[in-house]
C-alpha positions in Angstrom: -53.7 -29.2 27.8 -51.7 -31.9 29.4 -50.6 -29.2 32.0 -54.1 -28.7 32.9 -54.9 -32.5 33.3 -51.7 -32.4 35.9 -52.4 -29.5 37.4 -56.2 -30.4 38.1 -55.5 -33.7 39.0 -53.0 -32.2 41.4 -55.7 -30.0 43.3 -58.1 -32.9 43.2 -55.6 -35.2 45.2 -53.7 -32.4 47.1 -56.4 -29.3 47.3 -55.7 -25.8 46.7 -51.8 -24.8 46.8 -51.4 -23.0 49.8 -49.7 -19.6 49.3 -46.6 -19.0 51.2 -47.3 -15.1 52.3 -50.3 -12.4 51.0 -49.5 -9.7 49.1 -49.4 -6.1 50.9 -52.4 -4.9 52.0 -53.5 -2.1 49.2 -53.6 1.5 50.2 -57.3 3.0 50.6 -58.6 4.4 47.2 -59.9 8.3 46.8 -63.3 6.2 45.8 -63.3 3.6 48.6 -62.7 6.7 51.1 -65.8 8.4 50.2 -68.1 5.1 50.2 -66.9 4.7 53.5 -67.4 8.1 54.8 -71.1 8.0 54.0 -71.1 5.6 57.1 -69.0 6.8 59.2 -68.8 10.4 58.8 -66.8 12.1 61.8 -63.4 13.4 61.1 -60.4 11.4 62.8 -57.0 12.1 64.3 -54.2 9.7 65.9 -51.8 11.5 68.9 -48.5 9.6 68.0 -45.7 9.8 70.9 -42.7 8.2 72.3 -43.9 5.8 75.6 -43.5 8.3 78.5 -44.1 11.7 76.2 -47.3 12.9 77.7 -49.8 11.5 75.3 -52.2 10.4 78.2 -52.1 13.6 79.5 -52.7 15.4 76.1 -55.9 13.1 75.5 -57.5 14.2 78.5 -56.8 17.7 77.8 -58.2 17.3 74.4 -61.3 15.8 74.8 -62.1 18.2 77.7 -63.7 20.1 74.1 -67.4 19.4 73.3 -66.7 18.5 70.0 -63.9 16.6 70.3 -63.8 12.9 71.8 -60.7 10.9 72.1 -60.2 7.5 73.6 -56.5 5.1 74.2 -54.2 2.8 73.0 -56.3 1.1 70.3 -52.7 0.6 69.1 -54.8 0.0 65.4 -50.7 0.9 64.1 -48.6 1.0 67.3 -48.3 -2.4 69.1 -48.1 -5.8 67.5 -50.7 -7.6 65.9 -52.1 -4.4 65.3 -55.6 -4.0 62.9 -53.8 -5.6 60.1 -53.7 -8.8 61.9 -57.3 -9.0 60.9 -56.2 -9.9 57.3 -53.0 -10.2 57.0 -53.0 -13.8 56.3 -53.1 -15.6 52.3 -56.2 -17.1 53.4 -57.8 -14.0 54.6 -57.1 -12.6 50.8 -58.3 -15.6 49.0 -61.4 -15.1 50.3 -61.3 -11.1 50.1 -59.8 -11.1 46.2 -61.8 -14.2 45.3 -63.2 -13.9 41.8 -66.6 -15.5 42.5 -66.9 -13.2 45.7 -68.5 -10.5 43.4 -69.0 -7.7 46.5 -65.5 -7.2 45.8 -65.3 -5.6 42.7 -62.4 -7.1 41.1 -60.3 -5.5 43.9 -58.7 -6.6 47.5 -61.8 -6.0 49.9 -58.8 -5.7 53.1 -58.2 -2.0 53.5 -62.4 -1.4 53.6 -62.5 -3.9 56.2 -59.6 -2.2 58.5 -61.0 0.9 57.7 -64.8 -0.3 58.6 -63.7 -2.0 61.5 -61.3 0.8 62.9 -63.8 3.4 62.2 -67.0 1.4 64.0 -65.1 1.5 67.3 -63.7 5.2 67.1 -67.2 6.8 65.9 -69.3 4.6 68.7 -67.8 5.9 71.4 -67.8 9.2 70.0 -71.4 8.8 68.7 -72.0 8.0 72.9 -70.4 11.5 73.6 -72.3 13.4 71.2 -69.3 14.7 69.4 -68.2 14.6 65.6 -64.6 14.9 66.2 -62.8 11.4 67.2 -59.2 10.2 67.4 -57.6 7.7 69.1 -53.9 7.9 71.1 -51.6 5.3 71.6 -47.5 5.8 72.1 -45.4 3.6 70.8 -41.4 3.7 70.7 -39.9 0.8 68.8 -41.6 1.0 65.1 -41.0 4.7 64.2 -42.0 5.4 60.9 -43.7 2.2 60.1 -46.6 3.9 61.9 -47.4 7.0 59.9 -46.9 5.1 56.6 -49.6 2.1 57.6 -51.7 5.0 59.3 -51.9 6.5 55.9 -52.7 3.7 53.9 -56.0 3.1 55.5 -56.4 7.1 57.0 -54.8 9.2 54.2 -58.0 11.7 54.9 -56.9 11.5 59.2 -54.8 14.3 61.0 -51.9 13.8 62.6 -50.6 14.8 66.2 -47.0 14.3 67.4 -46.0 15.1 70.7 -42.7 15.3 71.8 -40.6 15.3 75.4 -37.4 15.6 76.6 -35.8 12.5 75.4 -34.1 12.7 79.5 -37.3 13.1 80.8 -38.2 10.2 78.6 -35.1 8.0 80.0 -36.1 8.7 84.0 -40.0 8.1 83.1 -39.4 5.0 81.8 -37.1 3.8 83.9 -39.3 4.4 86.8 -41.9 2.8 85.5 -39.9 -0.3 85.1 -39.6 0.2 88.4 -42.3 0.4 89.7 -43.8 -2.5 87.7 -40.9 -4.4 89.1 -40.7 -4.9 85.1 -39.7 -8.7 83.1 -37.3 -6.7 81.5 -35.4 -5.8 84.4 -31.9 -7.3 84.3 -29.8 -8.6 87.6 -28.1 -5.2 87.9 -31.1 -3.2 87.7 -33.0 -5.3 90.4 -29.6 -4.0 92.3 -30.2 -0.7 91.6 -33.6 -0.7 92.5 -32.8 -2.1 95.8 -30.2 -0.1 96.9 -32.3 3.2 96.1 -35.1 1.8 98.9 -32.5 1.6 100.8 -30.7 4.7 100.2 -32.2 7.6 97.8 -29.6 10.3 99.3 -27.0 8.7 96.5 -29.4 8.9 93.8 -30.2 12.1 94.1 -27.0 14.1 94.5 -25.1 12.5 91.8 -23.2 10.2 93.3 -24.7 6.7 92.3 -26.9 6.4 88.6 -30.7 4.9 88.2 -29.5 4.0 85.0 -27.3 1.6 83.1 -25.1 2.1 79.6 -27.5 -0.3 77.4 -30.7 1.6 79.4 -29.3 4.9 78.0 -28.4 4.2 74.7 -31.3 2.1 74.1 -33.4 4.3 74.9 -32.2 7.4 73.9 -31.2 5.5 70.5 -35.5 4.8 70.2 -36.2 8.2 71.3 -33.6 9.3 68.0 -35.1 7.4 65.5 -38.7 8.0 66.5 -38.4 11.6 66.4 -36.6 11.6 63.2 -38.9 9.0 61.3 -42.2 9.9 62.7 -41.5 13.9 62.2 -40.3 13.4 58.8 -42.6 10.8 57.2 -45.8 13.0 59.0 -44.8 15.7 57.1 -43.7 13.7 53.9 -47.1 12.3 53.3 -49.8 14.6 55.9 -48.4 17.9 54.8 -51.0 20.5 56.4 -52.7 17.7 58.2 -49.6 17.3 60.5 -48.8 19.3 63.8 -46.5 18.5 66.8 -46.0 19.6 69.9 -43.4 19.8 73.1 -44.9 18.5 76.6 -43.0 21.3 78.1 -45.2 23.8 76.0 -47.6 21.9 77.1 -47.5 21.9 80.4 -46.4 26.1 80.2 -48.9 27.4 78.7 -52.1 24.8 78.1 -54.7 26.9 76.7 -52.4 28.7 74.2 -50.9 24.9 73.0 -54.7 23.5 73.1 -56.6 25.7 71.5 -53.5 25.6 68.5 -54.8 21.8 68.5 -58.2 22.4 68.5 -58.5 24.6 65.5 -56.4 22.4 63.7 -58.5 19.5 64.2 -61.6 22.1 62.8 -63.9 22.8 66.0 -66.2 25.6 65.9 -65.2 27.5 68.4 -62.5 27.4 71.4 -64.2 29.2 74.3 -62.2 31.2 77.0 -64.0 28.7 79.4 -61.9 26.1 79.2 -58.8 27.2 80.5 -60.4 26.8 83.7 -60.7 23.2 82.3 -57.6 22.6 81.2 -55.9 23.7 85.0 -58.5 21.8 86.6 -57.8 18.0 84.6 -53.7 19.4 85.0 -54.0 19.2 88.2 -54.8 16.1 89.0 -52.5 12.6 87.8 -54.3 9.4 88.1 -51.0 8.0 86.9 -49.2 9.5 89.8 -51.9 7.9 91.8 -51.7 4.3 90.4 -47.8 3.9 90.8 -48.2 4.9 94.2 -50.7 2.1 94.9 -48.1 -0.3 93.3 -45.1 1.0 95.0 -44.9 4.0 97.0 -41.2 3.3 97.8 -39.9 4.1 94.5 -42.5 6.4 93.0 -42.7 8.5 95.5 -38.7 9.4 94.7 -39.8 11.1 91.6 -42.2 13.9 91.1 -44.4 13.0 88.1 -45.0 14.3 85.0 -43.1 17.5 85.9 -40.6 18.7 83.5 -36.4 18.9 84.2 -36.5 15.3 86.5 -33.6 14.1 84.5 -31.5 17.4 86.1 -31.0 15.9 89.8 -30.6 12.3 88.3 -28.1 12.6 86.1 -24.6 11.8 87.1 -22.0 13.4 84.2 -21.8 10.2 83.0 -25.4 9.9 82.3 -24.5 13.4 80.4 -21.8 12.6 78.3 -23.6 9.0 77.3 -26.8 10.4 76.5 -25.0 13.4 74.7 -23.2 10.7 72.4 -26.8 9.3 71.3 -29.1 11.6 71.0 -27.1 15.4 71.8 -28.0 16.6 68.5 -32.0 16.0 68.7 -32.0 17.8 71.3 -30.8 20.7 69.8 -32.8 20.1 66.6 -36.1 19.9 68.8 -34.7 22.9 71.4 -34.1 21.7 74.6 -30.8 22.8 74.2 -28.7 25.5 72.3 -25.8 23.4 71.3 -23.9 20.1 73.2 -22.7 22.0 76.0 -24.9 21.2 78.6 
């Protein structure tokens, strides 16, 4: 009793103890996912990719179907503060586990209102297009596995699609695009680099001088490692069936055949012969391309884009040999290559 006097004479003086952290967000439950369904009905999907792996490219191409809309970089699990933001605070569950708040049911209200709140801006835009199928796409390279695990606690019901490029390719995308952003992240040397390649591409291209630098290759062919491992093997740890990747090359070979495998795994109707015409058609042209040419035609006009096998006349054999070290063996696991020597 005298505990009680303390303690209450405590919070009268002092308030409410303020709690240091929340407890993790609860996963969706079985029950909560079909309350919310009966408002918002369509089925979803999430294209997951390594920055620079064709994900833009594979969202126009999907939603090219009339059943199928898909919009970009919501980043609802990809790119800090993400959705969970929205609650992720002791305050924020206070109020949503509060005892007198009696819409709760006894149970952390947070994952319905991520869910709620994810959901409201995927199926409006979808509702807009007329089109029952919705998903969102947004790349992400430095939080790996972390994404399919908080995808699944709110979306255990969602499908997955992974899409996957030449981790070289990857290196030479990126590093143009730093580029051509004239990036923050650009270092003294590779403000050198880029200067002497406006100068002088001849170098560059021949295998004389490198783009790159060591910590630009391991770094990122040490991200393009892990994200292929984690996100492959968690998808298919806790989505099963309602996982599928893909390569960009395959991609970019043979469109319809790699399409209209997406589409009937995401449940359409019917994939008519029609859109192949479609799919060349949107291939064809590369707003990308476009934009990096507005922001500096002196560098990305050097490099080709979105082709596949740039990496092949930028490489110098140390380029080889250090992205070997990293990441050789991925490449063999995801076959771009038969074994190291390349």
């Amino acid at each position: 009793m005298f505990s009680r006097i303390k303690s209450a004479a405590r919070i009268l003086l002092k308030g409410e103890p303020k709690k240091k952290a929340r407890t993790p967000i609860p996963a969706i439950t079985t029950e909560e996912l079909a309350e919310i369904k009966q408002f918002f009905p369509r089925e979803k999907f999430f294209i997951m990719g390594h920055a620079r792996s064709g994900t833009t490219l594979l969202m126009r191409l999907l939603r090219l179907h009339d059943e199928v809309h898909c919009n970009y970089q919501a980043h609802f699990f990809t790119r800090k503060p993400m959705l969970k933001s929205l609650v992720d605070t002791p305050e924020a569950e206070e109020w949503l586990t509060r005892k007198s708040n009696r819409w709760n049911h006894g149970r952390d209200l947070s994952p319905l209102v991520l869910r709620a709140a994810a959901d409201f801006i995927m199926e409006r835009d979808a509702a807009r297009e007329g089109k029952h199928i919705v998903g969102d796409k947004s790349p992400s390279s430095t939080i790996h596995g972390q994404i399919v695990r908080d995808t699944h606690l709110l979306y255990p019901d969602a499908k997955l699609i992974y899409i996957v490029r030449d981790g070289r390719d990857v290196l030479t995308s990126e590093r143009f695009r730093n580029f051509v952003e004239e990036s923050k992240f650009l270092t003294t040397e590779d403000k050198r680099i880029m200067a002497d390649l406006k100068a002088d591409s001849a170098p560059f291209s021949d295998g004389r001088r490198s783009i790159f630098n060591e910590a630009s290759i391991r770094n990122i062919a040490k991200r393009w490692v892990d994200d292929l491992h984690e996100i492959d093997s968690e998808s298919k740890r806790l989505y099963a069936g309602n996982y599928i990747s893909l390569r960009y090359e395959d991609m970019l070979a043979q469109p319809f055949t790699e399409l209209s495998r997406l589409w009937k795994f995401l449940g359409v109707k019917k994939v008519n012969k029609s859109l192949e015409k479609q799919l060349l058609a949107e291939m064809s042209s590369n707003p990308d391309e476009e934009w990096q040419a507005k922001r500096n035609e002196g560098i990305a006009s050097f490099l080709p884009k979105g082709q596949a096998g740039n990496w092949r006349r930028l490489f110098t054999e140390k380029d080889k040999a250090l992205f070997k070290e990293v990441a050789g063996d991925m490449l063999v696991t995801w076959g771009y290559e038969k074994d190291l020597n390349w």
